[in-house]
KEKE-3310 file (N, C-alpha, C; in steps of 0.2 Angstrom, whole numbers, plus 5000, padded with zeros to 4 digits):
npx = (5035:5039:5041:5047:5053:5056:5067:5076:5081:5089:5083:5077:5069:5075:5087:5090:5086:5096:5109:5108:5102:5107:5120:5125:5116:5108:5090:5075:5064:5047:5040:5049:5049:5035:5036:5042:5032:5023:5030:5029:5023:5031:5042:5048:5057:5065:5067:5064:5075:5086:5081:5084:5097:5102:5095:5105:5116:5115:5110:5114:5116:5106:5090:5080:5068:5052:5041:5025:5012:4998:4992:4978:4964:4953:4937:4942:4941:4945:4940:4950:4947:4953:4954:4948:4947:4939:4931:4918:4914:4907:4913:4920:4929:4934:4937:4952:4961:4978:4987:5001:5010:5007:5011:5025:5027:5024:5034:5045:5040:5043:5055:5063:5060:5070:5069:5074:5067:5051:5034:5024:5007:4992:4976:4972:4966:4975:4987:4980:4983:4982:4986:4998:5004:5001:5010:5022:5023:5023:5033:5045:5044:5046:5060:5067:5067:5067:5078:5076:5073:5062:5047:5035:5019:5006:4997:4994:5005:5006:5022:5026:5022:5029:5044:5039:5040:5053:5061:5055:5064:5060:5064:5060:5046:5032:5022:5011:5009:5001:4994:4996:4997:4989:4977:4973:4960:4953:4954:4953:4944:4942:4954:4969:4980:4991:4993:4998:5007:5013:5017:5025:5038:5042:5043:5056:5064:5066:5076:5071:5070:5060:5049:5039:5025:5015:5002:4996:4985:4973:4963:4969:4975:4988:4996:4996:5000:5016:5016:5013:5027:5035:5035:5037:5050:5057:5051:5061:5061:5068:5063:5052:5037:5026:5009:5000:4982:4973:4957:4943:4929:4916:4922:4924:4934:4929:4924:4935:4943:4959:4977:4984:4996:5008:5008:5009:5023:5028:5027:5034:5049:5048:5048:5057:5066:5064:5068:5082:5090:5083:5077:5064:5051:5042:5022:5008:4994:5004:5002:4990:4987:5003:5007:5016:5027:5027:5031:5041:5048:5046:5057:5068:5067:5069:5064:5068:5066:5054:5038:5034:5022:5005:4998:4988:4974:4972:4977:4992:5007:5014:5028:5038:5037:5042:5055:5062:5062:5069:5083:5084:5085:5099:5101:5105:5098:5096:5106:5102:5101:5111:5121:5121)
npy = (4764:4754:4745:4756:4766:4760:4751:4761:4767:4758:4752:4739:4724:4710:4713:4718:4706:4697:4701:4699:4688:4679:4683:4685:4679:4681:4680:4685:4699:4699:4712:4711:4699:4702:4710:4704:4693:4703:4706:4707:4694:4695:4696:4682:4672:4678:4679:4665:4660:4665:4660:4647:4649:4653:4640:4631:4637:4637:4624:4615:4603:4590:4580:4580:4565:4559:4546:4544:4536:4533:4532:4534:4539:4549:4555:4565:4577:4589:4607:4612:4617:4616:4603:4584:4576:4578:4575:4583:4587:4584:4576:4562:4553:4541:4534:4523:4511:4505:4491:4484:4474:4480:4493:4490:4485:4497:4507:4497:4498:4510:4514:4507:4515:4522:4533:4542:4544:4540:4545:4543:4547:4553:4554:4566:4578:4576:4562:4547:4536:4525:4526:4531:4519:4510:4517:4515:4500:4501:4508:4502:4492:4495:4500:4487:4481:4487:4501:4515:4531:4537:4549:4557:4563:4569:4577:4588:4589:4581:4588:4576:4566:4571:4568:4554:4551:4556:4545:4533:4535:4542:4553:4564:4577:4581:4596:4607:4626:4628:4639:4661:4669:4679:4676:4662:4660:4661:4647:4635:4634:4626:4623:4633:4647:4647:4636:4626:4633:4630:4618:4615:4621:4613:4602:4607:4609:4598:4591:4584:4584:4597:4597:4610:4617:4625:4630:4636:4646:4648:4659:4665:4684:4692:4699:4691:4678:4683:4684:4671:4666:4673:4671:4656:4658:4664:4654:4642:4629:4614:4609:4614:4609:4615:4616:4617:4624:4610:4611:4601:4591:4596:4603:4616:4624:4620:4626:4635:4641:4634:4639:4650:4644:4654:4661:4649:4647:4660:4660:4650:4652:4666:4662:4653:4663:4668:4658:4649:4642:4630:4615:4613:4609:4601:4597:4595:4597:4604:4595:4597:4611:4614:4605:4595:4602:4612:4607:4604:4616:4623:4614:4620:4629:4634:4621:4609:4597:4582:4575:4558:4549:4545:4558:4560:4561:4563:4559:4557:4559:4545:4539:4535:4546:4556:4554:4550:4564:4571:4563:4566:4581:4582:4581:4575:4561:4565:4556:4541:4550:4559:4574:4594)
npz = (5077:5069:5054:5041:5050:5061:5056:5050:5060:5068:5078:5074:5076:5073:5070:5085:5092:5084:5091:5104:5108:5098:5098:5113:5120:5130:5134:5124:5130:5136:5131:5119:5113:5107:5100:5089:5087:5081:5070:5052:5035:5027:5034:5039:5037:5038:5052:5054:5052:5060:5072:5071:5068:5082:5088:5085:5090:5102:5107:5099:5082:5088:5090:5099:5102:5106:5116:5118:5132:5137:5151:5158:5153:5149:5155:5167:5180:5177:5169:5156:5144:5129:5129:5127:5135:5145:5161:5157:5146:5131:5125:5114:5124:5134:5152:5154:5156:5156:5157:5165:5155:5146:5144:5145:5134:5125:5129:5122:5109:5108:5110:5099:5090:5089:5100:5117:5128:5137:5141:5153:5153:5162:5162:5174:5189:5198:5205:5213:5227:5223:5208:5211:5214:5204:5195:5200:5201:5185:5182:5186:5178:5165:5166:5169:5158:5147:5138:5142:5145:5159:5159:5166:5167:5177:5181:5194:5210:5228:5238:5244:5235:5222:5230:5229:5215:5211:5220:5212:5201:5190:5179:5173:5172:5166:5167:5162:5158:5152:5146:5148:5162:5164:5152:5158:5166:5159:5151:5159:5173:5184:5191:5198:5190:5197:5206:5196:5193:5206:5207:5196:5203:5215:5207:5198:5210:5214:5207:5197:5180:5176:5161:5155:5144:5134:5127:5112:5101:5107:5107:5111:5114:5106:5115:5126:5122:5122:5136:5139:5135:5141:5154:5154:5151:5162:5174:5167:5162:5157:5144:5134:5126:5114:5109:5096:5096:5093:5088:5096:5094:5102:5113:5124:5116:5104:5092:5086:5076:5065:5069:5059:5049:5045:5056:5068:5066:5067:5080:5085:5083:5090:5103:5103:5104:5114:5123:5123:5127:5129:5128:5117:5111:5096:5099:5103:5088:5078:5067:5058:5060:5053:5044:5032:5025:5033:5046:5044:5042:5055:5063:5054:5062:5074:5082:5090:5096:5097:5097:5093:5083:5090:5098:5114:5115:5101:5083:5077:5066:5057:5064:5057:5046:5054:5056:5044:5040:5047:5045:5033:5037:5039:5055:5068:5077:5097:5107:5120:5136:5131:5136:5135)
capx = (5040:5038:5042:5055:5055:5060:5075:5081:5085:5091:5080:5072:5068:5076:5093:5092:5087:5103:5115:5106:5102:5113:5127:5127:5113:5101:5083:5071:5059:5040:5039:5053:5042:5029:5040:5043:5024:5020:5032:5026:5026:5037:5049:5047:5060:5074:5064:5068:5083:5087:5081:5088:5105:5101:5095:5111:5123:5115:5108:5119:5108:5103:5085:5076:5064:5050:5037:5022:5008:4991:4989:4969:4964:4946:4935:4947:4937:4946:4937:4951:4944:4957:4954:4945:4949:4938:4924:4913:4913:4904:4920:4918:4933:4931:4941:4953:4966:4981:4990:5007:5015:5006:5018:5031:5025:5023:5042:5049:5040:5046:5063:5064:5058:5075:5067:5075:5062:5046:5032:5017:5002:4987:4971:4970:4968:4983:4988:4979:4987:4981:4988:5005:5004:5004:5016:5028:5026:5024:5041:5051:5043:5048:5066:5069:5065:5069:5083:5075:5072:5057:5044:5029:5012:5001:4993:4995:5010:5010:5029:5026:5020:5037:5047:5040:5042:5061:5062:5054:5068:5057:5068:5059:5040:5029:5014:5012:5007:4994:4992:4999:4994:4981:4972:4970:4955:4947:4956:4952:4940:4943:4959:4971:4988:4998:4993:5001:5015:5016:5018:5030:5042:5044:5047:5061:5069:5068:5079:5068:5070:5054:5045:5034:5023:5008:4995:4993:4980:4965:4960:4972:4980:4997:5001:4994:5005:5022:5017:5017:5035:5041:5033:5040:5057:5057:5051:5066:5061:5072:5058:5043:5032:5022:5005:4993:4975:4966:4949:4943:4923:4911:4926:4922:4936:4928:4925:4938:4949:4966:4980:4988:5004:5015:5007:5012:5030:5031:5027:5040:5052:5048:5048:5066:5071:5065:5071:5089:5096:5079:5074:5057:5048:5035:5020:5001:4991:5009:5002:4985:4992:5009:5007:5023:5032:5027:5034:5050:5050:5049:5064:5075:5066:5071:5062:5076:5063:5048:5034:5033:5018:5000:4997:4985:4969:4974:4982:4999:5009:5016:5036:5044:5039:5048:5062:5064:5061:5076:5086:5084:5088:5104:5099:5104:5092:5099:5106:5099:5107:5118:5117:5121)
capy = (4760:4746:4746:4759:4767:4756:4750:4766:4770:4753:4745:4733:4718:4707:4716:4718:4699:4695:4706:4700:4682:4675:4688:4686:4672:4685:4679:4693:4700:4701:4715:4710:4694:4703:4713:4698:4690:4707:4705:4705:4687:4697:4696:4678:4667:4680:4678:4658:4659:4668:4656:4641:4648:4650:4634:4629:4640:4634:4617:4608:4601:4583:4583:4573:4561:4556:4545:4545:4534:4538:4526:4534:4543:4550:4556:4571:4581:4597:4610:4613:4619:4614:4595:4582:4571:4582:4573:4587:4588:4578:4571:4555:4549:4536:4532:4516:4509:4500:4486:4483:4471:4483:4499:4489:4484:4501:4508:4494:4501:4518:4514:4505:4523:4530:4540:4542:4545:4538:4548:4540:4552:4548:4563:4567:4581:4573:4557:4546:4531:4519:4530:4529:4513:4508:4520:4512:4495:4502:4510:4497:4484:4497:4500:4480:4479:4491:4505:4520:4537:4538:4555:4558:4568:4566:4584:4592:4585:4585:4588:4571:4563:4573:4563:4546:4550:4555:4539:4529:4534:4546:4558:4572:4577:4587:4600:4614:4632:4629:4647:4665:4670:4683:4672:4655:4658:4660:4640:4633:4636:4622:4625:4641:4648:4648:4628:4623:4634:4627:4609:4614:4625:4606:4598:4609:4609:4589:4588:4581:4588:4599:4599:4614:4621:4627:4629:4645:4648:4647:4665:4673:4689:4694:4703:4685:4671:4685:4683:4661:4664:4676:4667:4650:4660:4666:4646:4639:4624:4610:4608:4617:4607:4619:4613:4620:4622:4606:4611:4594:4592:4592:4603:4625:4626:4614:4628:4640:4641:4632:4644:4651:4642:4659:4661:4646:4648:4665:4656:4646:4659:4671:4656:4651:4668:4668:4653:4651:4636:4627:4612:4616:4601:4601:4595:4592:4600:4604:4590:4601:4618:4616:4599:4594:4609:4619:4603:4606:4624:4624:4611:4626:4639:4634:4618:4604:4587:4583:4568:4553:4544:4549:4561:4558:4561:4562:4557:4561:4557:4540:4540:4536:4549:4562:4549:4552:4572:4573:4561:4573:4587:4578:4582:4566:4561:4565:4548:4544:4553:4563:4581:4598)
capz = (5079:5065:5046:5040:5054:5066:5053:5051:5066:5071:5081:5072:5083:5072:5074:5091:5094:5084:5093:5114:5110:5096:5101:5122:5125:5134:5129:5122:5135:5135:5125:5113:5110:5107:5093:5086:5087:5077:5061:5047:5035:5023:5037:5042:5033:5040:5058:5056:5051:5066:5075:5069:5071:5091:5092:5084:5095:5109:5107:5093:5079:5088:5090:5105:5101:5111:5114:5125:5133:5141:5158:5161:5147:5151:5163:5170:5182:5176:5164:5155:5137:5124:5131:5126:5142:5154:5160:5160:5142:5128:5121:5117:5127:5140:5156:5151:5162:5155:5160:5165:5151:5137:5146:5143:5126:5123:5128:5118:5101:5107:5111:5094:5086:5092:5106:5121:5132:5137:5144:5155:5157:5163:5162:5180:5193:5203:5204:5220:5228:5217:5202:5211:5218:5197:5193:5203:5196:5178:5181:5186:5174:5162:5168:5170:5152:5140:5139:5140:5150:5160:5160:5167:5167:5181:5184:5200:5214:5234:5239:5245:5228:5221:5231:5226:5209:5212:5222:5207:5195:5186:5177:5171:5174:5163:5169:5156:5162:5146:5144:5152:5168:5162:5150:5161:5170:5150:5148:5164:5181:5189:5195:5198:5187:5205:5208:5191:5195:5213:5205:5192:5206:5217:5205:5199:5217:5219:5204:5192:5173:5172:5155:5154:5141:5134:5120:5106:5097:5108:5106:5117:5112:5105:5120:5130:5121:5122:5140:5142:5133:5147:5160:5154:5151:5170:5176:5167:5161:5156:5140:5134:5122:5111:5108:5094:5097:5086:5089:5097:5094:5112:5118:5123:5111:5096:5086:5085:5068:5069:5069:5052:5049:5047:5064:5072:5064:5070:5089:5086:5082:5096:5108:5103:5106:5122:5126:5119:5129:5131:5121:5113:5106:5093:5102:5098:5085:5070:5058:5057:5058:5049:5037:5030:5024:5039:5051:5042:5042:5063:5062:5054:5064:5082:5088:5091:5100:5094:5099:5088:5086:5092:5104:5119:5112:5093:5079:5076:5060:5056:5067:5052:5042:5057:5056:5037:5039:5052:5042:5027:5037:5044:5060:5071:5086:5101:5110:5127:5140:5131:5138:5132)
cpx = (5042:5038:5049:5057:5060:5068:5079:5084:5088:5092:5076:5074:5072:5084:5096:5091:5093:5107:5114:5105:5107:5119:5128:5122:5107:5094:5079:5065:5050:5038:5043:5051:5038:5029:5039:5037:5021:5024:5027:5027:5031:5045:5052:5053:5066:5074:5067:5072:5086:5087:5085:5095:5107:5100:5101:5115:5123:5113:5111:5112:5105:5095:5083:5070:5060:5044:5031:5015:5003:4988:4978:4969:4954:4945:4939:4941:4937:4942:4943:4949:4944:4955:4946:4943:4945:4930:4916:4911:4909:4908:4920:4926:4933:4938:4942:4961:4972:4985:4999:5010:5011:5008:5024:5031:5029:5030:5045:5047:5044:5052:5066:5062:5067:5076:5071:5072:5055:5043:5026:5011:4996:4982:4969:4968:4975:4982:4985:4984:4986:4985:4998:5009:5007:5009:5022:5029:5029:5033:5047:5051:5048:5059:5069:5069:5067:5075:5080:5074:5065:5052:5038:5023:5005:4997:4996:4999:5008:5017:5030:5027:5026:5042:5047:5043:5050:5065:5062:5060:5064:5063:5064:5050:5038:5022:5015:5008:5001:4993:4996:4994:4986:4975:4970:4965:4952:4948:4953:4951:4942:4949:4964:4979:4993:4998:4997:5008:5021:5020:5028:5040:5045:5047:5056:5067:5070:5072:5078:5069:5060:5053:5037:5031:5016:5003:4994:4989:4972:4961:4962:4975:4988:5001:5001:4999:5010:5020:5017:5024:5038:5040:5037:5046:5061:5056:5057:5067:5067:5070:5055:5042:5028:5019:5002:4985:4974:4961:4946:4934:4923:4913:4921:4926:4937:4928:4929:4942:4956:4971:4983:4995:5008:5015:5011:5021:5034:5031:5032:5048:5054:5051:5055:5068:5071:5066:5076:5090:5092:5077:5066:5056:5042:5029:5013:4999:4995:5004:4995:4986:4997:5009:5017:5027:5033:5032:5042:5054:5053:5053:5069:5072:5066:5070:5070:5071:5056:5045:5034:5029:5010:5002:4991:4977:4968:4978:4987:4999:5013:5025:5040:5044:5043:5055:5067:5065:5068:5082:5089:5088:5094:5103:5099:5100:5096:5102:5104:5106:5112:5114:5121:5130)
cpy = (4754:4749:4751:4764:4765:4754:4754:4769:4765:4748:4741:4728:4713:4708:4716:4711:4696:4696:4700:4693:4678:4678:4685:4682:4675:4684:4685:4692:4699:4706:4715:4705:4697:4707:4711:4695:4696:4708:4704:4697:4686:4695:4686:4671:4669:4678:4670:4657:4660:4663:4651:4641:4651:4646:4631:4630:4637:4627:4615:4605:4594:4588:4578:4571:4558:4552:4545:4539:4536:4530:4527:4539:4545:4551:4559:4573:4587:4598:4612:4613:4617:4606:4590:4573:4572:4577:4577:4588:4582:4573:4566:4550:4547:4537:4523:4518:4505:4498:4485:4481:4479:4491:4497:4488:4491:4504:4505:4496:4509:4516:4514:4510:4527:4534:4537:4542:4543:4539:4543:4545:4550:4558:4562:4574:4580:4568:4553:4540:4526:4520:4529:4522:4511:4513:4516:4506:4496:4504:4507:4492:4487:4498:4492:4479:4481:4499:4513:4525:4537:4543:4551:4562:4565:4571:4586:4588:4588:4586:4579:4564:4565:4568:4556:4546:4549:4548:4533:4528:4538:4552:4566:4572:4583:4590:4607:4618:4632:4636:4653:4667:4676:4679:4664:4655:4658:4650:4634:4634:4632:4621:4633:4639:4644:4639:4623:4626:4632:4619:4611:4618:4618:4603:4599:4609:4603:4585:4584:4584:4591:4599:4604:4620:4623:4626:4635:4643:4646:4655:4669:4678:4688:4693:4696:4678:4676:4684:4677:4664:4666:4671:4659:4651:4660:4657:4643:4631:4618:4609:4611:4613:4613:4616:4618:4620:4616:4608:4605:4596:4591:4598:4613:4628:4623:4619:4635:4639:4639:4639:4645:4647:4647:4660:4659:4647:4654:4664:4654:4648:4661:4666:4654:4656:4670:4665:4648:4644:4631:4622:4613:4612:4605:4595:4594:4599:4602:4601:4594:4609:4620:4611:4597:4598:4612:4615:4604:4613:4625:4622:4615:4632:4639:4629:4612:4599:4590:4575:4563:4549:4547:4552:4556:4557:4562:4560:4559:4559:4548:4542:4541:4542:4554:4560:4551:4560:4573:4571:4568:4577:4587:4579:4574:4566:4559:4559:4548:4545:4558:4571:4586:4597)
cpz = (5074:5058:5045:5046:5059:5063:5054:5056:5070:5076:5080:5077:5081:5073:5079:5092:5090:5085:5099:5111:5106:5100:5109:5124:5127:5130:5129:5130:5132:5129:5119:5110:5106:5101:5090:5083:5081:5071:5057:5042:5031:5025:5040:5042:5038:5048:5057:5055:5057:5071:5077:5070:5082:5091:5090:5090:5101:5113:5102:5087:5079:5087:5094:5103:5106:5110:5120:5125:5138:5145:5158:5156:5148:5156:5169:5174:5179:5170:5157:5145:5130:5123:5130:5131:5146:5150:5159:5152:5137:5123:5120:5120:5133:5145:5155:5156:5157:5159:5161:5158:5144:5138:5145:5137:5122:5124:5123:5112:5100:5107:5104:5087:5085:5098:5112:5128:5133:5143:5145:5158:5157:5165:5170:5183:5195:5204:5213:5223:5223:5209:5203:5211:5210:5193:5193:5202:5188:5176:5181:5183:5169:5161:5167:5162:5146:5142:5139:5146:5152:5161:5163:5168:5172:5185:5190:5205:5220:5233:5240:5240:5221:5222:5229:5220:5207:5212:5215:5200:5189:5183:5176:5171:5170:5166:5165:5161:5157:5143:5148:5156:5166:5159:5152:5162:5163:5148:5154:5170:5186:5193:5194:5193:5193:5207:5202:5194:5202:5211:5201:5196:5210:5212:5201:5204:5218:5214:5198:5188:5173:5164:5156:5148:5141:5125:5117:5100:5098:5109:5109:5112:5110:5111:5125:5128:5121:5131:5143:5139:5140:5154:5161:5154:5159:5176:5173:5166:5154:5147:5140:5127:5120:5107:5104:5094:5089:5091:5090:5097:5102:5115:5120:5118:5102:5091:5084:5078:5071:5066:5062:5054:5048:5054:5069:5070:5069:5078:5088:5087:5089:5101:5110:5105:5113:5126:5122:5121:5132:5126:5123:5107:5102:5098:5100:5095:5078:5064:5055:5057:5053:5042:5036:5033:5030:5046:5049:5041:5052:5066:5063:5057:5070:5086:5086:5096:5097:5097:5094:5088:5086:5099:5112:5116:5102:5091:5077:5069:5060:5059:5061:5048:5044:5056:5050:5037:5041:5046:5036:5027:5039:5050:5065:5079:5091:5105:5118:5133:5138:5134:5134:5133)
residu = (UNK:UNK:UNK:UNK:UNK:UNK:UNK:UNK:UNK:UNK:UNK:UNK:UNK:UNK:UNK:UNK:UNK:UNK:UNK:UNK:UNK:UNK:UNK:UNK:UNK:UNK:UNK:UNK:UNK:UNK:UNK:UNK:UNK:UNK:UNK:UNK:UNK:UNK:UNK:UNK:UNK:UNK:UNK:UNK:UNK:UNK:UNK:UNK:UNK:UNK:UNK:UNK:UNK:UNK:UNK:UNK:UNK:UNK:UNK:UNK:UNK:UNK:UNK:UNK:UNK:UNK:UNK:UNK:UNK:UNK:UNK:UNK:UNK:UNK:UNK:UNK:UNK:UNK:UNK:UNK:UNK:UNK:UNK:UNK:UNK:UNK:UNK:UNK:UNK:UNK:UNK:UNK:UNK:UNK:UNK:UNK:UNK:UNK:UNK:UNK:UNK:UNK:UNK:UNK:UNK:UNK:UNK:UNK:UNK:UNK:UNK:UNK:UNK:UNK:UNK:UNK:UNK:UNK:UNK:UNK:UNK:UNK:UNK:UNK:UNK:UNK:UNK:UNK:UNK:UNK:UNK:UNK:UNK:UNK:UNK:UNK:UNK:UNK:UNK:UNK:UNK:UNK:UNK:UNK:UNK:UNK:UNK:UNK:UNK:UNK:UNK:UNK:UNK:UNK:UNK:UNK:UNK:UNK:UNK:UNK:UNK:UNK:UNK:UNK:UNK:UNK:UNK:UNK:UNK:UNK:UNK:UNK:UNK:UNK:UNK:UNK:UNK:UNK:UNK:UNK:UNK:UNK:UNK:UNK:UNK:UNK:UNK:UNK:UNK:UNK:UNK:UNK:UNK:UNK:UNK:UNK:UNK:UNK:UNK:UNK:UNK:UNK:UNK:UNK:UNK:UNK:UNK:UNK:UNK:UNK:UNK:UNK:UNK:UNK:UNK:UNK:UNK:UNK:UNK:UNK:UNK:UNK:UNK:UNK:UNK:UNK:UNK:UNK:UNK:UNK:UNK:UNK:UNK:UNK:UNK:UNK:UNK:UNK:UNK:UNK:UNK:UNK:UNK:UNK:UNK:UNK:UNK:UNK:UNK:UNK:UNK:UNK:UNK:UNK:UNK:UNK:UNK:UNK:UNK:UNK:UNK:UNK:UNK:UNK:UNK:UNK:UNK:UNK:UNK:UNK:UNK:UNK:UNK:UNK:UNK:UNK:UNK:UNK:UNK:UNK:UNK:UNK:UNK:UNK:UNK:UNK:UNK:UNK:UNK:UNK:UNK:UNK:UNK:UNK:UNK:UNK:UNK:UNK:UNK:UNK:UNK:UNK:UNK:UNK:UNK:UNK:UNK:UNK:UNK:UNK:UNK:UNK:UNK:UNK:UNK:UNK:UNK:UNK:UNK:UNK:UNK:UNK:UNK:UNK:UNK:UNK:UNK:UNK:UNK:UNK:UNK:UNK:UNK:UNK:UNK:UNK:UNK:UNK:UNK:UNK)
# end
């Protein structure tokens, strides 16, 4: 089915995803991913191109901007792999609280980045009263104060806890599926697939922007990351963030190899194709995987927002350097609020 075959008969995958999704919108399925994922690197350049002009067609070429801060940063109970938050691990990452004025601090440098959005996540299971109770100042100090859109991260939601956040003015709320449903129980025991997806299903119905994605290149399969796209395709997220394994020391997953940069490219790619009218942010682990060139490759290969700053547990790159990249590519940073 692959190489001159496939061409000559006229179904090569790249053909057919520019007829179904540039053509009519319709995102690739599971196994058209999965086409995709298995190109060769020969084909790579034509594969983002491809892309690039669906995220055009159907996202315009701003790019959103965001920035993020970490309320509780340590001493997670969950097992989850990738992280270097859980407390079960030897990570050396502590449990640290901050304070009100230094969230408002902290929006005001984001805002001043450009970003439209400013994320507060905190390494939890789920959020308890005490978690919300400071939400709910943080959010109104932060509102009072500075012009910007408020996210949040805070593990697993009742319907209850949905509500507040609605209440509080929270616009959009991120919980990644992390992985596809086959390969979770490999990334995390201590909680289920169906529990993330329960979360991320509320908050979708109470009106809040979900933001959901995941993480490639913890040693899942091919067929395993075409299956988070489909999954996240079928979810509907407002956002998906695409995270790359950094192999974090202490972690289950310290010593894996980071992913090939045609790799992640190619993830980028597929990704876009399977999610056409989705903004798809770069996310942790690019500046170790992709480096420059490669951060400016995924740019024109389908991603359209990106994080600015550090991550949660790691170092990012310096704001302005993304600042300058964009600029470069004329690429102007979405304004807040504006929509498709």
């Amino acid at each position: 089915m692959h190489g001159m075959t496939a061409q000559a008969t006229g179904t090569d995958i790249l053909d057919v995803a520019r007829e179904q999704v540039l053509g009519r919108g319709v995102p690739l399925t599971k196994e058209q991913v999965l086409d995709v994922l298995r190109t060769g690197d020969d084909r790579l350049q034509d594969l983002l191109a491809l892309a690039h002009e669906v995220r055009l067609r159907y996202q315009g070429p701003s790019v959103e901007v965001e920035g993020i801060v970490s309320l509780k940063t340590g001493g997670c109970p969950e097992d989850c792999h990738f992280c270097s938050q859980s407390g079960q691990f030897t990570s050396p990452v502590r449990s640290v609280w901050l304070n009100i004025p230094e969230l408002v601090r902290a929006a005001k440098q984001t805002a001043a980045t450009g970003a439209s959005e400013f994320c507060i996540v905190a390494a939890v299971r789920g959020p308890d009263d005490r978690l919300m109770e400071q939400m709910r100042e943080g959010v109104a100090a932060i509102k009072a104060a500075v012009d910007i859109e408020v996210a949040a991260s805070l593990g697993m939601l009742t319907q209850h806890q949905v509500d507040e956040l609605v209440d509080m003015g929270v616009h959009r709320y991120n919980h990644n599926l992390e992985a596809g449903r086959s390969f979770f129980p490999r990334v995390v025991t201590t909680h289920s697939y169906d529990e993330r997806l329960d979360t991320c299903r509320m908050v979708k119905e109470s009106g809040m922007e979900l933001c959901c994605g995941g993480l490639v290149g913890m040693g899942e399969t091919l067929e395993q990351r075409a299956e988070l796209a489909a999954q996240l395709a079928e979810l509907e997220p407002h956002e998906v963030p695409l995270n790359f394994l950094n192999p974090r020391p202490g972690t289950p997953f310290g010593d894996l190899p980071p992913m090939e940069p045609a790799d992640a490219l190619r993830t980028v790619a597929a990704f876009r194709l399977a999610l056409p009218r989705t903004i798809l942010r770069y996310a942790g682990g690019r500046e170790l995987t992709l480096g420059d060139l490669g951060t400016r490759d995924g740019l024109l290969g389908g991603i359209n927002a990106v994080i600015v700053g550090n991550y949660l547990t790691t170092l990012g790159r310096d704001p302005r350097e993304d600042l300058a990249l964009l600029d470069e590519l004329e690429m102007p940073i979405r304004a807040l609020g504006e929509t498709f």
